[in-house]
N, C-alpha and C positions, 0 to 999 in steps of 0.2 A: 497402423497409423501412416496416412500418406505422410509426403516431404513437408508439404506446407503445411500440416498441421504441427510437426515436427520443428518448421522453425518457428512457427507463432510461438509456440510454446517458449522456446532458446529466446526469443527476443521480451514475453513475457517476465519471465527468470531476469534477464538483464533489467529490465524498466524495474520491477520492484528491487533490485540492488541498489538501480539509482533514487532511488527514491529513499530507499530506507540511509544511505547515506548523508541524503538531502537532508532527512528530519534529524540528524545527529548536530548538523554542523547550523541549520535553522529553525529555530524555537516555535517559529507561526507553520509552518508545513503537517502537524499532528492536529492542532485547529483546526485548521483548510480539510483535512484527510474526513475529521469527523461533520465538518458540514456535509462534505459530499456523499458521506454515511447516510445520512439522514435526509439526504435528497430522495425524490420520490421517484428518481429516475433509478430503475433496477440495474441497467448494466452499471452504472458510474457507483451504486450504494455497495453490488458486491465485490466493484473492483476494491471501493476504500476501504471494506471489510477484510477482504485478503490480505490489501497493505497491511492493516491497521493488525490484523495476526501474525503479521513477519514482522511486524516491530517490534511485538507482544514477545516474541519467540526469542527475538533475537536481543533485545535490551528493552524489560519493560519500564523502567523506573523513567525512562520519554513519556509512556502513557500517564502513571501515575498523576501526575498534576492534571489532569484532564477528567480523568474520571471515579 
């Protein structure tokens, strides 16, 4: 694995921390995540899918009301 694939990844890792922080302390941020699920734009659907599994993972009772 070169470097830069090495930090995309480390910065990756950090974005979805913020984010999954984000959807704790803001109620509309797990709505937004699943729009952009279901957009038909592939990189943005499996990034929100990723998120939307580290939330899953990490505290799903966020998802619950949703789906």
């Amino acid at each position: 694995m070169k470097i830069e694939q090495i930090f995309r990844e480390f910065e990756r890792a950090l974005e979805n921390e913020y984010y999954m922080e984000l959807a704790k302390k803001e109620v509309m941020t797990v709505p937004l995540l699943i729009e952009v699920f279901l957009d038909d734009d592939y990189a943005n659907s499996l990034w929100a899918e990723q998120l939307l599994e580290c939330i899953s993972g990490e505290n799903p009772k966020l998802l619950y009301p949703f789906f």
